[in-house]
DSSP file (Angstrom, degrees, kcal/mol; ACC not computed):
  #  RESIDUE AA STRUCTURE BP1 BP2  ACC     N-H-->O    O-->H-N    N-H-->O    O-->H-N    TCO  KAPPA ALPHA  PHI   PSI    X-CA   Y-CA   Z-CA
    1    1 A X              0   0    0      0, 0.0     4,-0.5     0, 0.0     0, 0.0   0.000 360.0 360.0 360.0 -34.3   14.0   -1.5  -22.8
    2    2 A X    >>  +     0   0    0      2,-0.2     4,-2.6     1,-0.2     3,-2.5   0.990 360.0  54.4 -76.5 -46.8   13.3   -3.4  -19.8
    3    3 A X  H 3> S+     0   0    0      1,-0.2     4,-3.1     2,-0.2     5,-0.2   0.885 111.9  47.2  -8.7 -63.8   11.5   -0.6  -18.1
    4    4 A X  H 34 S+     0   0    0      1,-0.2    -1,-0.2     2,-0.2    -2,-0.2   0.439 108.0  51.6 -87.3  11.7    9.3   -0.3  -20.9
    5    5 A X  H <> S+     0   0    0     -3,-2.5     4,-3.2    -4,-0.5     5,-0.3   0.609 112.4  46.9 -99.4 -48.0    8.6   -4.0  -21.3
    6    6 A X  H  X S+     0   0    0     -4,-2.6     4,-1.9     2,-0.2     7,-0.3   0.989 111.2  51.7 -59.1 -48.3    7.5   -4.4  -17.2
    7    7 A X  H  < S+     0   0    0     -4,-3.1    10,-1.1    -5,-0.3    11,-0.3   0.854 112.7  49.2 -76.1 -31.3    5.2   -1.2  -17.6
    8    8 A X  H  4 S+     0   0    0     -5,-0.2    -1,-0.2     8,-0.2    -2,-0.2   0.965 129.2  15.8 -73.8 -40.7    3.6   -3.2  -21.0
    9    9 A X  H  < S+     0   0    0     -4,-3.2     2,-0.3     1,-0.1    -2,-0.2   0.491 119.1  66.9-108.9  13.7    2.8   -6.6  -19.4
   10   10 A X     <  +     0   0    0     -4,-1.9     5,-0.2    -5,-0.3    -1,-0.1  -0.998  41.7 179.9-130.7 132.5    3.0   -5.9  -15.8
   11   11 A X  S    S+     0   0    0     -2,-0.3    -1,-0.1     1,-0.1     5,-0.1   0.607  87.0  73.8 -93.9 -32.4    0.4   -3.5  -13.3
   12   12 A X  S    S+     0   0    0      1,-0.2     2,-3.6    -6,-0.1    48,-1.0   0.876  77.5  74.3 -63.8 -26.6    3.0   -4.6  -10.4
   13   13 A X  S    S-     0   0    0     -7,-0.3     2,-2.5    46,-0.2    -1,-0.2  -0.311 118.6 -76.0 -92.8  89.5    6.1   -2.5  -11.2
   14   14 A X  S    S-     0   0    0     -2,-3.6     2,-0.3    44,-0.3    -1,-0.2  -0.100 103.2  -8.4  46.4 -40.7    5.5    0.7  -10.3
   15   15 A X        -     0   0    0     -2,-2.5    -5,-0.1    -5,-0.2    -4,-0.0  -0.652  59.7-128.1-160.1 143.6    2.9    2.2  -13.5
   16   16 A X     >  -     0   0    0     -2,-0.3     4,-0.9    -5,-0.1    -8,-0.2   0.137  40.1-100.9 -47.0 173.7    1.7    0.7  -17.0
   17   17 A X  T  4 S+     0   0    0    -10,-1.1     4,-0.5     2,-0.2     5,-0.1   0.707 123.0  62.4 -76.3 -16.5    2.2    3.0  -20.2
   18   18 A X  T >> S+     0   0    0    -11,-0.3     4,-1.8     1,-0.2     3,-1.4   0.980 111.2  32.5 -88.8 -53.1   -1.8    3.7  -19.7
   19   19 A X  H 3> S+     0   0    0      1,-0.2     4,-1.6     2,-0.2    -1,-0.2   0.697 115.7  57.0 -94.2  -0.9   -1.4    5.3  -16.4
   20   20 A X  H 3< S+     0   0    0     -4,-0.9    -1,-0.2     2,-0.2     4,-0.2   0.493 115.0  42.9 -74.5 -14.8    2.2    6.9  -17.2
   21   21 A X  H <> S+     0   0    0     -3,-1.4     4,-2.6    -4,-0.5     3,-0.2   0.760 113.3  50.8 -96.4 -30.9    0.4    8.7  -20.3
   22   22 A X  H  X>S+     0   0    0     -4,-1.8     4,-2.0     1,-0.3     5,-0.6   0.980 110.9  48.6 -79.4 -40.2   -2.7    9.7  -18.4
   23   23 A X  H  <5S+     0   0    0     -4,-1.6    -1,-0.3     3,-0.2    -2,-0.1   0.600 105.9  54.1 -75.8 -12.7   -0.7   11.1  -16.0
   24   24 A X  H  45S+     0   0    0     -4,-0.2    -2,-0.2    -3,-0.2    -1,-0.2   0.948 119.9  37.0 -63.2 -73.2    1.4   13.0  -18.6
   25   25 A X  H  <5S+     0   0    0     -4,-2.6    -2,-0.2     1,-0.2    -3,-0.2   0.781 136.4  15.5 -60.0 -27.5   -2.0   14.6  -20.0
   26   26 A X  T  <5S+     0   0    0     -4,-2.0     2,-1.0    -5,-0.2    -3,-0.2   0.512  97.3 109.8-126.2 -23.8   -4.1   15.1  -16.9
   27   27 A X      < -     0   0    0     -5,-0.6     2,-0.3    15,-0.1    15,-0.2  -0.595  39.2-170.9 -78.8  86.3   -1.5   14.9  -13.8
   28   28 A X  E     -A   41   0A   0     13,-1.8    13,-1.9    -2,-1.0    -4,-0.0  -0.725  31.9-119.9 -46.8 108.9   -0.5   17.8  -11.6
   29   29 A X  E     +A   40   0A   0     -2,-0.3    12,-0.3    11,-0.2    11,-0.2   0.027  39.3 167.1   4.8 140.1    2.5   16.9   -9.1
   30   30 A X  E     -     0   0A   0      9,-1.1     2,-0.3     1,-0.2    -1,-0.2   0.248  50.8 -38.1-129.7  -9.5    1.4   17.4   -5.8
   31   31 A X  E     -A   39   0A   0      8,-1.1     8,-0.6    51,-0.1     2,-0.3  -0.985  34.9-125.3 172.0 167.9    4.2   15.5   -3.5
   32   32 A X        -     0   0    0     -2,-0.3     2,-0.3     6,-0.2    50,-0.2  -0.695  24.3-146.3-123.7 162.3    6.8   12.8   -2.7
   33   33 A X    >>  -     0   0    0      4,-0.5     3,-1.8    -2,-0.3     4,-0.6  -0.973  34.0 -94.3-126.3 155.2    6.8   10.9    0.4
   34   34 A X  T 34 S+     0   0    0     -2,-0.3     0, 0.0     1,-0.3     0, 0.0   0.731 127.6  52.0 -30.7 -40.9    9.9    9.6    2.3
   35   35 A X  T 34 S-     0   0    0     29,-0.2    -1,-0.3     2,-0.1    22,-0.1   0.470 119.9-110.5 -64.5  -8.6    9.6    6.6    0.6
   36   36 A X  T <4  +     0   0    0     -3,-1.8     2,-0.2     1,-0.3    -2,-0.2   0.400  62.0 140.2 -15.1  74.0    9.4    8.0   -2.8
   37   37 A X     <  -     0   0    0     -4,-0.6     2,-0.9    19,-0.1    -4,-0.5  -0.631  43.6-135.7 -99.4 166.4    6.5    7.7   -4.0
   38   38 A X        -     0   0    0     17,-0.6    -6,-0.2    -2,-0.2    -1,-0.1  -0.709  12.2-158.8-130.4  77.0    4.8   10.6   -6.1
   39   39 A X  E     -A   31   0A   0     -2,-0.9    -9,-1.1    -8,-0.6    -8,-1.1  -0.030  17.1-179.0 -56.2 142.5    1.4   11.3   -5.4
   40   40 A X  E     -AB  29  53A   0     13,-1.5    13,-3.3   -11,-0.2     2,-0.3  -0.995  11.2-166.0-160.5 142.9   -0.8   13.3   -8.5
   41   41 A X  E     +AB  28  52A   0    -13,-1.9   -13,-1.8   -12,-0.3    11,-0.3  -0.942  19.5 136.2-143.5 164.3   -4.0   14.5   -8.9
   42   42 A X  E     +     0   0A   0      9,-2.7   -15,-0.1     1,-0.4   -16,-0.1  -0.602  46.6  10.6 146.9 140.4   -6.2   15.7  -12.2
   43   43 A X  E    S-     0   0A   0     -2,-0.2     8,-2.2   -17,-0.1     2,-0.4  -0.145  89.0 -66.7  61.4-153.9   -9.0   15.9  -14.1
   44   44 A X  E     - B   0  50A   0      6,-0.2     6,-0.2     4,-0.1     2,-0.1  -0.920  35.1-137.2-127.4 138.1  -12.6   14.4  -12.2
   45   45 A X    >   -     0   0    0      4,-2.7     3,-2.5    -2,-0.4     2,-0.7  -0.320  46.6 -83.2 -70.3 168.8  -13.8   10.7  -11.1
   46   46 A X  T 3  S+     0   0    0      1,-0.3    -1,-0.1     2,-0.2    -2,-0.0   0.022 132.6  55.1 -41.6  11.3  -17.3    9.3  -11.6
   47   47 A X  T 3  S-     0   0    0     -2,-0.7    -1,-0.3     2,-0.2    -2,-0.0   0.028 124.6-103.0-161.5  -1.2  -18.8   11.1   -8.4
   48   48 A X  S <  S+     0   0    0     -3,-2.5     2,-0.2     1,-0.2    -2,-0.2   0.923  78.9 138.1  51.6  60.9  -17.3   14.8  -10.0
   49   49 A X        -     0   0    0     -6,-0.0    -4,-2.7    -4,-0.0    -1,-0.2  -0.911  69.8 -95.7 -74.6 151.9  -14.0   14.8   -7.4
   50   50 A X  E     -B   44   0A   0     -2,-0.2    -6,-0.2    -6,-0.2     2,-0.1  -0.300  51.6-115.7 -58.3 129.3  -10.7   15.7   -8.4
   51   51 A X  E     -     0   0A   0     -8,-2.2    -9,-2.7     1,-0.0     2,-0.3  -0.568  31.9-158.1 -65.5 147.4   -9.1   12.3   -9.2
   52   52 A X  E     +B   41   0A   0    -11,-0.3     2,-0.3    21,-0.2   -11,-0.3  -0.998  17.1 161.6 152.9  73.9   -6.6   11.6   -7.1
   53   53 A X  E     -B   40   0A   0    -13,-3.3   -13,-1.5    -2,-0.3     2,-0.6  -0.747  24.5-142.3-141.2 175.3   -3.3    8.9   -7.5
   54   54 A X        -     0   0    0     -2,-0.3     2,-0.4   -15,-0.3   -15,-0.2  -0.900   4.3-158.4-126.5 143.0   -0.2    7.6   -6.7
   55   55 A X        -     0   0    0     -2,-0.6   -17,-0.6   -40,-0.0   -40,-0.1  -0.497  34.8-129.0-142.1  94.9    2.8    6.0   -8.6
   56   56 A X        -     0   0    0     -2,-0.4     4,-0.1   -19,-0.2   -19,-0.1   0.046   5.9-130.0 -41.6 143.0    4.9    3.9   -6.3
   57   57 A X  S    S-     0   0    0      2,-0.2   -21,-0.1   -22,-0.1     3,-0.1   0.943  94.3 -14.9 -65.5 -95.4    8.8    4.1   -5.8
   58   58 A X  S    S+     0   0    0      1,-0.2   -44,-0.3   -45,-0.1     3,-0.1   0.319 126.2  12.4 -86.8-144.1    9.2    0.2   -6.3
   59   59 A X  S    S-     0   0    0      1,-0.2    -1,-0.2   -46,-0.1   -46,-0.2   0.043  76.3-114.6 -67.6 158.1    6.2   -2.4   -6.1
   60   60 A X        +     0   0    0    -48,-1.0     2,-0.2    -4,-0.1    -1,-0.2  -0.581  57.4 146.3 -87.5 150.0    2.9   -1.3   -6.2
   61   61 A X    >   -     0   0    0     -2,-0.2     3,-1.0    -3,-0.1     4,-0.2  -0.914  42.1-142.6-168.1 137.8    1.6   -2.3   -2.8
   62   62 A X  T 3  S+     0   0    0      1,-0.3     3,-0.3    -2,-0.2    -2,-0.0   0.629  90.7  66.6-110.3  17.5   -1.0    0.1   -1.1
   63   63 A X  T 3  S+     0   0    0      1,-0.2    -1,-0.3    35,-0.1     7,-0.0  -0.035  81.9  77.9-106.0  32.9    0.2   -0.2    2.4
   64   64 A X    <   +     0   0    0     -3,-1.0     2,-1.4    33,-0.2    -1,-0.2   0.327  69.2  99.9 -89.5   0.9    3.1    1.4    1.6
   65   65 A X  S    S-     0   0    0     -3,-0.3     5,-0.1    -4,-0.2    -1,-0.1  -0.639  73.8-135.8 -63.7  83.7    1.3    4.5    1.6
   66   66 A X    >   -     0   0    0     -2,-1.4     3,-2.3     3,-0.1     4,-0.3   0.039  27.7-109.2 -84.1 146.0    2.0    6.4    5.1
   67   67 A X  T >> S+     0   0    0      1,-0.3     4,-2.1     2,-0.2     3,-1.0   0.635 110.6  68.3 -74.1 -12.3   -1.2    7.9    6.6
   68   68 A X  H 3> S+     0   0    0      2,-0.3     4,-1.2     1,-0.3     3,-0.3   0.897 115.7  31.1 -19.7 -71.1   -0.6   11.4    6.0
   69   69 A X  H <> S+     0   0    0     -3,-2.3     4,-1.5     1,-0.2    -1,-0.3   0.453 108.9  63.4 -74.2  -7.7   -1.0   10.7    2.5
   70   70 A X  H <4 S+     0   0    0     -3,-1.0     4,-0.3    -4,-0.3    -2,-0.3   0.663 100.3  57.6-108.1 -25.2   -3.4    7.8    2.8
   71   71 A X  H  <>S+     0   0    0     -4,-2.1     5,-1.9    -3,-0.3     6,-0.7   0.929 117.7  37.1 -55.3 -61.6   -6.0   10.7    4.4
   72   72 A X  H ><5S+     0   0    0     -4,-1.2     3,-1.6    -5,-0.2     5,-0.2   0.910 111.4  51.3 -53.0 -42.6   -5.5   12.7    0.9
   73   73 A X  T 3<5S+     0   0    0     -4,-1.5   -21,-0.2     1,-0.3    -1,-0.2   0.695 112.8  51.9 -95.0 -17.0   -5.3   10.2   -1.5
   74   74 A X  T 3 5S-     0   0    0     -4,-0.3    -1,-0.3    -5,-0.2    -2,-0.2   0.427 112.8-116.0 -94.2   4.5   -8.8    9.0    0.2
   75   75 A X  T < 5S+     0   0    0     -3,-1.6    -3,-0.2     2,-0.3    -2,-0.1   0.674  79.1 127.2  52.7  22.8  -10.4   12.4   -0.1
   76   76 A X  S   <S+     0   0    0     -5,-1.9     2,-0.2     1,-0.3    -4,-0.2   0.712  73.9  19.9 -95.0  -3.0  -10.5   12.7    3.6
   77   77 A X  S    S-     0   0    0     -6,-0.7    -2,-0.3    -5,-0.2    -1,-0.3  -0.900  72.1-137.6-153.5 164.5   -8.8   15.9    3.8
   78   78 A X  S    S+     0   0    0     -2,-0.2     2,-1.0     1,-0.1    -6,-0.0   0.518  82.0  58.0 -90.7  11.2   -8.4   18.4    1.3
   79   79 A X  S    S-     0   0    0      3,-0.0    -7,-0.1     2,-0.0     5,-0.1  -0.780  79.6-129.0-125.5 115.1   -5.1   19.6    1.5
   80   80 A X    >>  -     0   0    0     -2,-1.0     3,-1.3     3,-0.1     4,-0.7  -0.217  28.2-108.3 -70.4 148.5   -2.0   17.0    1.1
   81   81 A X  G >4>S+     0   0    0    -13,-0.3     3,-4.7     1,-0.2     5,-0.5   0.832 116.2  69.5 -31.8 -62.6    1.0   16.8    3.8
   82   82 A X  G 345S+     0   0    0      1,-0.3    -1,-0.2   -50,-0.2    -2,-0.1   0.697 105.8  41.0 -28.0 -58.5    3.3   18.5    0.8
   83   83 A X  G <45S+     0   0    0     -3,-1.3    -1,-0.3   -53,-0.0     2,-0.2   0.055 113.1  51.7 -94.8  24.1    1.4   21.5    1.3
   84   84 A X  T <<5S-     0   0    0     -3,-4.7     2,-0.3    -4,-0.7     0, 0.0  -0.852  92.1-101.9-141.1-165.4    1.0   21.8    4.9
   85   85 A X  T   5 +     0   0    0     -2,-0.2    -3,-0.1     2,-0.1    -4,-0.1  -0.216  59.7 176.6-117.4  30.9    3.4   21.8    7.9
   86   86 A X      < +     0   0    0     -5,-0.5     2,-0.5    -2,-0.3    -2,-0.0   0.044   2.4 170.7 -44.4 116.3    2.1   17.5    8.7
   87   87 A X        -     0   0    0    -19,-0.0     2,-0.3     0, 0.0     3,-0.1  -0.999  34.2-117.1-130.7 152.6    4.0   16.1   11.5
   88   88 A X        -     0   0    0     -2,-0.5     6,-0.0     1,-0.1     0, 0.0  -0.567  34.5-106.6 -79.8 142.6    3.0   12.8   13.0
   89   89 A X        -     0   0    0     -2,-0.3    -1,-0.1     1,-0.2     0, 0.0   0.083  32.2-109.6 -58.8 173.0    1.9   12.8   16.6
   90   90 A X  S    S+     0   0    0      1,-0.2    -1,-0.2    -3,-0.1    -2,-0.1   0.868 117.1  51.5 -86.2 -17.5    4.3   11.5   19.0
   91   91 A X  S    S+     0   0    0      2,-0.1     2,-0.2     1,-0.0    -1,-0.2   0.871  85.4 106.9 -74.1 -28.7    2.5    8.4   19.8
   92   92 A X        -     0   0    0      1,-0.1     2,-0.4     3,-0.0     3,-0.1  -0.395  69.0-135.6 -57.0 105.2    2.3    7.7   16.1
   93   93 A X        -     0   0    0     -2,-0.2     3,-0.1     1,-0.1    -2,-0.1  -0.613  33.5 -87.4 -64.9 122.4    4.8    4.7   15.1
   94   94 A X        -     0   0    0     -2,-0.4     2,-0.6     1,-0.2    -1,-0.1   0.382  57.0 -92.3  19.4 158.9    7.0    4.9   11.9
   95   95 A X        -     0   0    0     -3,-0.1     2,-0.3   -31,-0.1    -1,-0.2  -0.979  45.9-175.5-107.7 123.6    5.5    3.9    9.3
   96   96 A X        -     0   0    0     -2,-0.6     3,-0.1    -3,-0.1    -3,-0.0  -0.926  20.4-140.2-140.3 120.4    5.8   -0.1    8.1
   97   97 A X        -     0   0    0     -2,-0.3     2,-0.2     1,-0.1   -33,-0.2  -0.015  39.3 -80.6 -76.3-167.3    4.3   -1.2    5.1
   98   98 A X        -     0   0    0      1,-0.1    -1,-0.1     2,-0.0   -35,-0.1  -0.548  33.9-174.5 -92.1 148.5    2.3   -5.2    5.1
   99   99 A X    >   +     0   0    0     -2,-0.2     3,-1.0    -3,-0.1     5,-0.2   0.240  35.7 143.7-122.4  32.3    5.1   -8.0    4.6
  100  100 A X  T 3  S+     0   0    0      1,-0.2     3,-0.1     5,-0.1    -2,-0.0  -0.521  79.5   9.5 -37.1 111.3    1.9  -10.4    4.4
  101  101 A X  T 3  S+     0   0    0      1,-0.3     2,-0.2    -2,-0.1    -1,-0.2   0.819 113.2 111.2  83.3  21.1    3.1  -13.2    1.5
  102  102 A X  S X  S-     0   0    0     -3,-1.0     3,-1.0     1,-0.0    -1,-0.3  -0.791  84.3-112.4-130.8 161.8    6.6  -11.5    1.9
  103  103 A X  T 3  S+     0   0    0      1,-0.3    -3,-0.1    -2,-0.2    -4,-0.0   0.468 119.9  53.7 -67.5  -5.5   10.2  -13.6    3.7
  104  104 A X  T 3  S+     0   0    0     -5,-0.2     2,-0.3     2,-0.1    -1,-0.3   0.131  85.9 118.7-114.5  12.7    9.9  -11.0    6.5
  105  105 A X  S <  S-     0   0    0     -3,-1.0     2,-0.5     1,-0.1    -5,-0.1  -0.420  71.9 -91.7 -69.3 144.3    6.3  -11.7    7.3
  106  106 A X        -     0   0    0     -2,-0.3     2,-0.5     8,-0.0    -1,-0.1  -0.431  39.2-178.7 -57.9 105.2    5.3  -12.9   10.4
  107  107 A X        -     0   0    0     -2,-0.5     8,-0.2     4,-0.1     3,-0.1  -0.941  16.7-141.2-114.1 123.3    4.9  -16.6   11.7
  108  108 A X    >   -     0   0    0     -2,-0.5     3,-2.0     1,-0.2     6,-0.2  -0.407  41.3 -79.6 -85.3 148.6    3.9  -17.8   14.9
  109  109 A X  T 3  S+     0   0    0      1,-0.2    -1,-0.2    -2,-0.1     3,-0.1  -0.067 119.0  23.3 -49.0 137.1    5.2  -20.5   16.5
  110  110 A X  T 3  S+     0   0    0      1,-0.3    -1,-0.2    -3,-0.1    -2,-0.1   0.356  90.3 139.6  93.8  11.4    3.8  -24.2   15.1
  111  111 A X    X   -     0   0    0     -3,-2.0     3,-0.7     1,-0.1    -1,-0.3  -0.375  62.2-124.0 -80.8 169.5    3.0  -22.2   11.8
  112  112 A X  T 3  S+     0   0    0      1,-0.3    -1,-0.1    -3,-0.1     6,-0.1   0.902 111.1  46.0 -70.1 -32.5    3.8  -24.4    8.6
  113  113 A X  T 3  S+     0   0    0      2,-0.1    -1,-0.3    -5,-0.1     2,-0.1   0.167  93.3  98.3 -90.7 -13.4    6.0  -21.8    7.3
  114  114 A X  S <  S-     0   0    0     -3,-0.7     2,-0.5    -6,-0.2    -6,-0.1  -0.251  82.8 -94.8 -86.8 165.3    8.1  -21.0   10.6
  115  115 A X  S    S+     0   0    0     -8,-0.2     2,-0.3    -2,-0.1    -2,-0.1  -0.849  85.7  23.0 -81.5 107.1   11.3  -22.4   11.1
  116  116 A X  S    S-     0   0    0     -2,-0.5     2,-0.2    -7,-0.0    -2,-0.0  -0.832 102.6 -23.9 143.6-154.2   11.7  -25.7   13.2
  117  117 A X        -     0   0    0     -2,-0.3    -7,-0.1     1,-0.1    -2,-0.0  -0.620  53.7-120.8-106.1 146.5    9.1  -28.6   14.0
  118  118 A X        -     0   0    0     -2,-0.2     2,-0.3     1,-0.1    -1,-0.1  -0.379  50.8-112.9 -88.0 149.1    5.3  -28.1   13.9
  119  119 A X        -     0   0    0      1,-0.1    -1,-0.1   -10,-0.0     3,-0.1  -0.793  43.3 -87.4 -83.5 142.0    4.7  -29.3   18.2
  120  120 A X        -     0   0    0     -2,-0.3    -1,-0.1     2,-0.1    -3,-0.0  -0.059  38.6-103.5  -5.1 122.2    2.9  -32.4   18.5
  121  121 A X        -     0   0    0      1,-0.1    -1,-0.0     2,-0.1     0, 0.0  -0.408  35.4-171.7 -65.3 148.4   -1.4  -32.6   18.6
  122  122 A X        -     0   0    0     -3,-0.1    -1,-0.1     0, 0.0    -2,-0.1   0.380  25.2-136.7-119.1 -22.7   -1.9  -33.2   22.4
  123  123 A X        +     0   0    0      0, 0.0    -2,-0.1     0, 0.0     0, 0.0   0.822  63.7 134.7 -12.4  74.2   -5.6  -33.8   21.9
  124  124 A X        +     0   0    0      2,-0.0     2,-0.1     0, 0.0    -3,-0.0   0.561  51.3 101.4 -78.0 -22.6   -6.5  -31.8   24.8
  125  125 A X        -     0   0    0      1,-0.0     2,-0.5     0, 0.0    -4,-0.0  -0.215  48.8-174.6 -74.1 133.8   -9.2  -30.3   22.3
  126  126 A X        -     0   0    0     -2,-0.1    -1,-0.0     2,-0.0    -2,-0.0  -0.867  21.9-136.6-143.8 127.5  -12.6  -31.2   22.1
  127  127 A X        -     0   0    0     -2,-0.5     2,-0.4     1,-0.1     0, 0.0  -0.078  24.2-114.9 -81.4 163.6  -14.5  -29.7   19.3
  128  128 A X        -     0   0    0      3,-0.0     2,-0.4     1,-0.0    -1,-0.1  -0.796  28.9-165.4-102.1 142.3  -18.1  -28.2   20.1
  129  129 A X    >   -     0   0    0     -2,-0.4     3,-2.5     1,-0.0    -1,-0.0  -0.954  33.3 -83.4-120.1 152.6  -21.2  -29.7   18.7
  130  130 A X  T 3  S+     0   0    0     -2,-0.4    -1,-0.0     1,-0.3    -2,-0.0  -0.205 110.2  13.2 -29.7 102.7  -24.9  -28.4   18.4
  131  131 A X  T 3         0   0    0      0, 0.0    -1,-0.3     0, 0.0    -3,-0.0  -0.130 360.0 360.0 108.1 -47.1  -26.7  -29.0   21.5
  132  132 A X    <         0   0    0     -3,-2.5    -2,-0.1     0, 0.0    -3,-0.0   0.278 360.0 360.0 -55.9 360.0  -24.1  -29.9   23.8
């Protein structure tokens, strides 16, 4: 019951009832990714390409996509990682989704939001004006 209560008033938790039905009538499988999310494609967008989608493990977030799939899902190549032999290059880091607005996001020191005491204004700064 709670599932089906998130999927009626919420677009964050993984799919609504609208895109869990469309994807029941129109949606072909095409792949998981490590993460598991379940990538699907079917019927045609506005521009007459095969539509194209995702339905996210956990919160919908769209840099959890890893770029292997973020090449398909973007109709920049035609064939998804699931059905070819994709390995990432060696130089190519893991893939880390954005923790922008998240408790593991990143703060630099003197930010408001970091831990300890903002440093002092030295007011070595001297702001530029027009002309000067």
């Amino acid at each position: 019951m709670k599932n089906f209560l998130l999927q009626f008033f919420t677009w964050w938790s993984s799919q609504t009832l609208a895109t869990r039905y469309h994807t029941w009538r129109h949606g072909t499988e095409v792949g998981r990714d490590e993460a598991g999310n379940i990538y699907y494609e079917g019927g045609t967008d506005s521009e007459g390409r095969t539509r194209r989608w995702v339905i996210y493990k956990d919160l919908v977030e769209a840099s959890q996509i890893p770029a292997g799939w973020h090449g398909w899902i973007h109709h920049r190549v035609d064939t998804p990682p699931s059905r070819e032999n994709y390995k990432p290059w060696e130089w190519q880091k893991p893939h880390q989704p954005n923790l922008t607005g998240t408790a593991a996001a990143y703060r630099p020191k003197g930010s408001l939001l970091g831990a300890g005491r903002r440093p002092q204004v030295t007011g070595d700064y001297d702001a530029w004006t027009p002309g000067s």
